[in-house]
C-alpha positions as CSV (number, residue, x, y, z in Angstrom):
1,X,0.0,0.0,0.0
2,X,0.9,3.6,-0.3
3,X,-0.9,7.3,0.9
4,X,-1.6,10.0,-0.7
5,X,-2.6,13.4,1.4
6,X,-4.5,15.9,-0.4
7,X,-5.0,19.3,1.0
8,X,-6.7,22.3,-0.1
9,X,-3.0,23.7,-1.5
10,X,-0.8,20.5,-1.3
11,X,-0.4,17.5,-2.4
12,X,1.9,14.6,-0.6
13,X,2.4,10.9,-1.2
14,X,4.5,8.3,0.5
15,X,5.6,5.4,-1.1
16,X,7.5,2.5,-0.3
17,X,10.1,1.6,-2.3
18,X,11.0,0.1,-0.4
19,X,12.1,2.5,2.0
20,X,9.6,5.2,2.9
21,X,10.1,8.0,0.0
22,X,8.0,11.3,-0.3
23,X,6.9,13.2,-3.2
24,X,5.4,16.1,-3.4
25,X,3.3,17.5,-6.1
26,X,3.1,21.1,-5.1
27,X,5.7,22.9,-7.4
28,X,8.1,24.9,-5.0
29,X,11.6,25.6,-7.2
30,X,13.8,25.8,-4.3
31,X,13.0,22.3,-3.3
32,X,13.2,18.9,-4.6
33,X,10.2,16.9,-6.0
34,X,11.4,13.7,-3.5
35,X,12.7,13.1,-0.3
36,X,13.8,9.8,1.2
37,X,12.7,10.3,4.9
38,X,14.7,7.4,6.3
39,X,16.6,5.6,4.1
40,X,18.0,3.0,6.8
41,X,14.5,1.5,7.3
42,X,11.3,0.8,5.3
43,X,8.7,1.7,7.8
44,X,6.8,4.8,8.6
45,X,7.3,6.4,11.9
46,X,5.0,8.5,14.0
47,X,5.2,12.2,13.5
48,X,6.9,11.4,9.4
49,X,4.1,13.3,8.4
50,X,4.9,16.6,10.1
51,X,8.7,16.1,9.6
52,X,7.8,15.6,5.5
53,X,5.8,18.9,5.6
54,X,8.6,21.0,7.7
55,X,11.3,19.6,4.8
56,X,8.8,20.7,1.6
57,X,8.2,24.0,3.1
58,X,4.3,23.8,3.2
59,X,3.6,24.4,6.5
60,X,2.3,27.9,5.2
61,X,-0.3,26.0,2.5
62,X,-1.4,23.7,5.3
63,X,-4.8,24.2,5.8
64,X,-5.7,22.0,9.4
65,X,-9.6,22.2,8.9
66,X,-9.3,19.2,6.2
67,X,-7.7,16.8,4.3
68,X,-8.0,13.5,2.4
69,X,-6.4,10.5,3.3
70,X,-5.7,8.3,0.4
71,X,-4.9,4.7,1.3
72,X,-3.7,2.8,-2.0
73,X,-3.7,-0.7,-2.8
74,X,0.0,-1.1,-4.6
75,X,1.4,-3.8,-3.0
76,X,4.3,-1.8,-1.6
77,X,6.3,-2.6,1.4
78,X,3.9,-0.5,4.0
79,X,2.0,-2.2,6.4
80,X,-0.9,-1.9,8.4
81,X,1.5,-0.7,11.5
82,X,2.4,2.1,8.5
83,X,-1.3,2.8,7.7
84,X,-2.2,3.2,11.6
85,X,0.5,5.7,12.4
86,X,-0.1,8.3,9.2
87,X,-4.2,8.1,9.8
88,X,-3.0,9.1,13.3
89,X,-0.9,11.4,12.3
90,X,-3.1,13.0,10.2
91,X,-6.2,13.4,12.7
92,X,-3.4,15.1,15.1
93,X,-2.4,17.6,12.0
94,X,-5.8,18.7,10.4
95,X,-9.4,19.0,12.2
96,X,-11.4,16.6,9.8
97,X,-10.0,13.5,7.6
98,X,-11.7,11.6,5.2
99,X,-9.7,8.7,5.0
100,X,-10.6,6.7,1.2
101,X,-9.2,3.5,1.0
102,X,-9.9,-0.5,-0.5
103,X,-7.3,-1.6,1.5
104,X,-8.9,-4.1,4.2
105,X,-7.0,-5.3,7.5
106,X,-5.7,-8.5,7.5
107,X,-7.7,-11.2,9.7
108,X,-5.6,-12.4,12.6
C-alpha cells in the first residue's frame, strides 16, 4: 500500500520503495520533488508526516480544517503498523480527515 494526502494547496504521497520515500506535487523551485525520509528502514514512523511537511516548506499551504487521506492498494512494502501511524498522524495535524481506501485489515 501507499498514501496520498491531499490538501486544499498541497499534495503529498509516500511510497515504499522500499524504503519510505516522499513526493510532493506542489511545485516549489527551491525544493526537490522527492525526499527519502529514512533511508535506513522501510517503515513509517509516528510524526513522518509533520517532519515531510517541515522539509517541503508547506507548513504555510497547510490548511488544518481538512484533508484526504488516500490509502492505496499497490502492493508496496507498508503495512498496516504504517497505515495506523499516518491516519494518526493525520487526525493530530488537520481537524477533519476523510480517510478513502480499498485496502482491508488482515484477519488475525
Amino acid at each position: 500500500m501507499h498514501f496520498t494526502i491531499l490538501g486544499n494547496n498541497f499534495t503529498l504521497t509516500a511510497n515504499f520503495a522500499p524504503c519510505l520515500i516522499w513526493s510532493n506535487a506542489t511545485e516549489h523551485s527551491d525544493q526537490p520533488y522527492l525526499w527519502n525520509q529514512h533511508p535506513d528502514h522501510p517503515g513509517y514512523d509516528k510524526g513522518d508526516l509533520l517532519e515531510a511537511v517541515k522539509h517541503f516548506n508547506i507548513r504555510e499551504q497547510l490548511d488544518k480544517a481538512k484533508a484526504v487521506l488516500v490509502i492505496h492498494d499497490s502492493g508496496q512494502a507498508a503495512e498496516q503498523k504504517d497505515c495506523d501511524a499516518i491516519v494518526e498522524d493525520c487526525n493530530e495535524v488537520f481537524e477533519y480527515v476523510t480517510v478513502l481506501t480499498p485496502w482491508k485489515k488482515s484477519a488475525v
